[in-house]
C-alpha positions as CSV (number, residue, x, y, z in Angstrom):
1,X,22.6,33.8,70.4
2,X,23.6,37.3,68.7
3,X,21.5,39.3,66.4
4,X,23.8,38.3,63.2
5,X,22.7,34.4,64.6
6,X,19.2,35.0,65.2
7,X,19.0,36.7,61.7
8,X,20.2,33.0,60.2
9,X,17.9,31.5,62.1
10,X,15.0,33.6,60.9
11,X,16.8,33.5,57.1
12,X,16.5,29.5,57.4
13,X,12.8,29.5,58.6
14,X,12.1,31.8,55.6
15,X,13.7,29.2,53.3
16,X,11.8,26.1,54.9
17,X,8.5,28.3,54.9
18,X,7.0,26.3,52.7
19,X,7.4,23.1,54.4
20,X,6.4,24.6,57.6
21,X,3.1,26.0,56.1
22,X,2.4,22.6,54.2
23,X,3.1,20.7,57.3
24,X,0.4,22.9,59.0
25,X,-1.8,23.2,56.6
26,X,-2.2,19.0,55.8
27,X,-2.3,18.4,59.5
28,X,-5.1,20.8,60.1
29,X,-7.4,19.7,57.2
30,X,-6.6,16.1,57.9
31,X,-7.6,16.5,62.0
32,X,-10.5,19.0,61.6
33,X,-12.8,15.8,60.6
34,X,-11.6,14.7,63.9
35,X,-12.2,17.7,65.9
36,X,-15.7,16.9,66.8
37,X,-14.3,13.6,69.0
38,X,-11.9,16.0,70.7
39,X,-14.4,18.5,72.0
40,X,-16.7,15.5,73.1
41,X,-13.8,14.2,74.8
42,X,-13.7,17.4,76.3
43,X,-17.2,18.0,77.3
44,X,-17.9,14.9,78.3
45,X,-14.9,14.1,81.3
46,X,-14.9,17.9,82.1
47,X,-17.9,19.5,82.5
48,X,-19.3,19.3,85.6
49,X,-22.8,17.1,85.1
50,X,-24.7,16.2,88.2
51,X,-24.4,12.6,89.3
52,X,-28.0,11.6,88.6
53,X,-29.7,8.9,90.0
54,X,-33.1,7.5,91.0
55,X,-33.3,9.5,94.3
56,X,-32.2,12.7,91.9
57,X,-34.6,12.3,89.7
58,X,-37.3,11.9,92.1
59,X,-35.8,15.1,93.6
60,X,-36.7,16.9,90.4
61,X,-39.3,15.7,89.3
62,X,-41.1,16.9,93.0
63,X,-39.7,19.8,92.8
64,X,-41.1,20.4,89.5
65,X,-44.7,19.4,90.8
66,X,-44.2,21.8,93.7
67,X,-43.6,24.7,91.2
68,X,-46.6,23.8,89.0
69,X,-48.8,24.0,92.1
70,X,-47.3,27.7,92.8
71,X,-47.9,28.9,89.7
72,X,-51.8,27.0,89.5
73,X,-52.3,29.0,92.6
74,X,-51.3,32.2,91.7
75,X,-51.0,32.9,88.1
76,X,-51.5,36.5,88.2
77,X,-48.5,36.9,90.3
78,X,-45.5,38.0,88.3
79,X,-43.0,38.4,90.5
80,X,-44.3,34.6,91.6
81,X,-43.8,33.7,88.0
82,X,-40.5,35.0,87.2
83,X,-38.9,33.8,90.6
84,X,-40.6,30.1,89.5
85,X,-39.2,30.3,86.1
86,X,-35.9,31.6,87.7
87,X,-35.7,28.5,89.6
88,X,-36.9,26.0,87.0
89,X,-34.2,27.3,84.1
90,X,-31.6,26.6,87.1
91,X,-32.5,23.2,87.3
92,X,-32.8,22.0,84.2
93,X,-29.5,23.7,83.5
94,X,-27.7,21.6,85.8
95,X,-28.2,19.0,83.3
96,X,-27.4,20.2,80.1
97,X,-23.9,20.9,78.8
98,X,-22.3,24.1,77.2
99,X,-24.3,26.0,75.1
100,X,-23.6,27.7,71.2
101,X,-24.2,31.6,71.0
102,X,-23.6,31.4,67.2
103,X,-24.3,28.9,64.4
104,X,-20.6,29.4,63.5
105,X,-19.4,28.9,66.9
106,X,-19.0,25.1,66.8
107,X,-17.4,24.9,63.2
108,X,-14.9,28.1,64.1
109,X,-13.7,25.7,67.3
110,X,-13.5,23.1,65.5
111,X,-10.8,25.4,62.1
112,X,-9.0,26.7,65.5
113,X,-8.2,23.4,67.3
114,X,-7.1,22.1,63.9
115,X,-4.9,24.9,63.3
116,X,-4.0,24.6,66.9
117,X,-2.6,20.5,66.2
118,X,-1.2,21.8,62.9
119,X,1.1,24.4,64.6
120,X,1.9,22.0,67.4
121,X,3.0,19.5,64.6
122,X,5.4,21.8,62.8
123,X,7.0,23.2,66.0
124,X,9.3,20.4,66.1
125,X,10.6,20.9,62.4
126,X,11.7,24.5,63.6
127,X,13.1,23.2,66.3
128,X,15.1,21.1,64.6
129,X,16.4,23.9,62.2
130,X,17.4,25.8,65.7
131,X,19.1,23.2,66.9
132,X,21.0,22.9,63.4
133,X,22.0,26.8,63.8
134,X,22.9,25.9,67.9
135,X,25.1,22.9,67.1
136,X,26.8,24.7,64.3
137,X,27.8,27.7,66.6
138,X,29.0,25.2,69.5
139,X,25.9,25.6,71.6
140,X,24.5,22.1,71.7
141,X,26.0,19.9,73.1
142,X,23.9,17.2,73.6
143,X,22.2,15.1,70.8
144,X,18.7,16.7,70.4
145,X,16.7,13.1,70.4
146,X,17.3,13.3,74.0
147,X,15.7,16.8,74.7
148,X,13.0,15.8,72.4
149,X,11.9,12.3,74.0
150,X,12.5,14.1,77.4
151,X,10.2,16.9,76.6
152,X,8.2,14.7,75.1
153,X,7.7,12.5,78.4
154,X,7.1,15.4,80.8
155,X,5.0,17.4,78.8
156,X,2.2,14.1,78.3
157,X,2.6,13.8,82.2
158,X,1.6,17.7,82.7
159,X,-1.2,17.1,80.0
160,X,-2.1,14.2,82.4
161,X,-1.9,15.6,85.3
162,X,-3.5,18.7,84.5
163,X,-6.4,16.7,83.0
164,X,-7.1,15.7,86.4
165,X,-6.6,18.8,88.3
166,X,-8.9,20.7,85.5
167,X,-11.4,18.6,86.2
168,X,-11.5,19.5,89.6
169,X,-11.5,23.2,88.9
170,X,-13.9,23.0,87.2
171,X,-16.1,21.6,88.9
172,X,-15.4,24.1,92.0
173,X,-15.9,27.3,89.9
174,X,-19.4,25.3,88.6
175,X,-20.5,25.1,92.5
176,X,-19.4,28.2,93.6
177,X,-21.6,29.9,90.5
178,X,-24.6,27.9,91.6
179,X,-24.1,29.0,95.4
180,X,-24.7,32.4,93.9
181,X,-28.0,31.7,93.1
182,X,-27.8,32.0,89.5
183,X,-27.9,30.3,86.6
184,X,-24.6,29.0,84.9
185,X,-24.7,28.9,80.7
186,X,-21.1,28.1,79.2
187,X,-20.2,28.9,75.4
188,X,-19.0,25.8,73.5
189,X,-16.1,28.0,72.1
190,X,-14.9,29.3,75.5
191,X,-15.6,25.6,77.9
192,X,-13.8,23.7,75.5
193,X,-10.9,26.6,75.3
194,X,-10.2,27.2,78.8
195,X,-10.3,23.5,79.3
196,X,-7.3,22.6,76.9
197,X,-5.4,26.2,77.8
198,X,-5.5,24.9,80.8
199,X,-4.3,21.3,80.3
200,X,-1.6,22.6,77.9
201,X,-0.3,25.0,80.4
202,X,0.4,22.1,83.3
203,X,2.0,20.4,80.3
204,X,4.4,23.3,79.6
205,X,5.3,23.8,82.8
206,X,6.2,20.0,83.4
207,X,9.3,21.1,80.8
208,X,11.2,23.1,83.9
209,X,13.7,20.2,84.0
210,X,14.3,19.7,80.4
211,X,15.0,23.7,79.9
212,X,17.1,23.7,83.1
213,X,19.5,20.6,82.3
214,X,19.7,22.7,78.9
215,X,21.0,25.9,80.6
216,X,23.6,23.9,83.1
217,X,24.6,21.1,80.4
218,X,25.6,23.9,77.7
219,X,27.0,26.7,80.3
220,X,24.6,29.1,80.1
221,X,23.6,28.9,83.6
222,X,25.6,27.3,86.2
223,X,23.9,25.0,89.1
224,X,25.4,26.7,91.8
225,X,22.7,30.1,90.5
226,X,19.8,27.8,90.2
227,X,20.5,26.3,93.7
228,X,21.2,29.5,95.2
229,X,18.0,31.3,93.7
230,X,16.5,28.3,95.0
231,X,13.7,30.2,96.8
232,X,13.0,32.6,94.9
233,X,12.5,30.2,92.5
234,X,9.6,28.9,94.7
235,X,8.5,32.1,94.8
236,X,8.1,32.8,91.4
237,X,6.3,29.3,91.2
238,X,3.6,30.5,93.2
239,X,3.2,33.7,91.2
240,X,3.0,32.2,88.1
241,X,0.3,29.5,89.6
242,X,-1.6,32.4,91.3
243,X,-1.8,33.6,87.1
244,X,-2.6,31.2,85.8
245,X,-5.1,29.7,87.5
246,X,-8.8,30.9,87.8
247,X,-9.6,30.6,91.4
248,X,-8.0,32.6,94.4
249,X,-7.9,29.5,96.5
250,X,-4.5,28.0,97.7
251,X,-5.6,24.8,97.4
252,X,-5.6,24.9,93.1
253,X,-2.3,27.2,93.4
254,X,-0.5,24.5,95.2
255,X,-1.9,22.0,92.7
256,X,0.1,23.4,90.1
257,X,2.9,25.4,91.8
258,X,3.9,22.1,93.9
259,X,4.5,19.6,91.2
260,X,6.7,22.7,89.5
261,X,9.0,22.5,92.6
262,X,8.8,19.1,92.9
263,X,10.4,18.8,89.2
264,X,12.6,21.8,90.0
265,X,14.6,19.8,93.2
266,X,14.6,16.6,90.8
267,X,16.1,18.6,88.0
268,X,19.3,20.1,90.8
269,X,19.6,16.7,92.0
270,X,19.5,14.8,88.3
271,X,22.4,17.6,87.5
272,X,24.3,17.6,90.6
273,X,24.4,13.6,89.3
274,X,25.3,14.1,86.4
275,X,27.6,16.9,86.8
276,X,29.4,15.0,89.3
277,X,29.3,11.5,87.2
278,X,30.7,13.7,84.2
279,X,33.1,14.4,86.2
């Protein structure tokens, strides 16, 4: 698009201003009641809670008694004492959940992830006024209900997808905190965050087939440049994985940069079919 058909664009978001901010605003009040589920959704399949059972217990509960004698036995020793102490906040952390660090903390999450769903449920109203401004000036070509539904699709898949791989890396960068020796206390605000930044982002990145059949299927990039940028496409993949994820491992990298190659060979070969069926 030009400047002169950006500047209509932006002209008719400024006239549908209104129902943009009313669509955010009665979304986000009527969700924030349900906000509380969502972050105990959250907590709940994510965090990374010891499996407890009778043996476990038992475990604790001995190792408490063992600390109790230490400290019987010496109670003038403060170095004893705060190495006890150390060791007894570490356990019983492993069974709590995140923490709050403010009495705000929990109700500020709560106005964000509203505002968060309200956002999310106006951005395909201002899609559709793009896609007004695109089919006007020739540059759709397709009917937009198929983007949508398709984008749509992949991006609940990524969501899925990355609930499960979130889970996992979580619960790796939980271990590798306690094999430090210290003790690990998580914010509400920033758990919860990082969790559904993360699930969001595999969920974004499952759209690489909708935006490339976009490109080929109104000319603005031809297959034969996606094909022969093929690995430096991979490439890029892997860079953008190494970003985005936490860890350094190349085990949690491939878990996101694979499933983006995967989708990027299905997209060549869905438009190679289609190109050729078109044809």
């Amino acid at each position: 698009m030009e400047a002169r058909d950006w500047a209509n664009f932006l002209l008719e978001l400024r006239k549908n201003l209104f129902k943009i901010t009313a669509i955010i605003a009665v979304v986000s009040f009527t969700f924030f009641p349900f906000s509380g589920n969502l972050i105990s959704f959250v907590i709940d399949e994510t965090f990374p809670y010891p499996r407890v059972g009778e043996e476990k217990v038992k475990q604790f509960a001995d190792q408490l008694r063992e600390i109790a004698e230490k400290l019987e036995s010496d109670p003038s020793n403060m170095t004893l004492v705060y190495q006890e102490t150390k060791t007894i906040s570490r356990l019983a952390t492993s069974f709590l959940g995140p923490v709050v660090l403010t009495p705000l903390e929990a109700i500020v999450l709560s106005l964000k992830i509203s505002i968060a769903i309200g956002i999310a449920c106006a951005i395909p109203y201002i899609l559709t006024i793009l896609a007004k401004n695109l089919r006007a000036r020739g540059w759709l070509r397709v009917s937009v209900k198929y983007y949508a539904i398709s984008a749509l699709v992949l991006f609940i898949l990524g969501c899925v997808y990355g609930f499960f791989i979130v889970r996992l890396i979580v619960r790796f960068l939980h271990e590798l905190t306690l094999s430090y020796g210290v003790t690990p206390l998580y914010s509400l605000s920033e758990f919860v965050t990082f969790v559904l930044f993360m699930i969001l982002l595999f969920g974004f990145f499952f759209e690489i087939p909708v935006v490339m059949f976009f490109l080929v299927r109104n000319k603005l990039v031809r297959y034969e440049t996606l094909k022969y940028y093929r690995r430096h496409t991979y490439v890029l993949f892997f860079v953008l994985a190494a970003i985005a994820t936490p860890t350094v491992d190349v085990f949690t990298q491939s878990m996101l940069a694979m499933p983006m190659i995967i989708l990027f060979e299905l997209s060549l070969a869905f438009i190679k079919f289609f190109s050729s069926a078109q044809s």
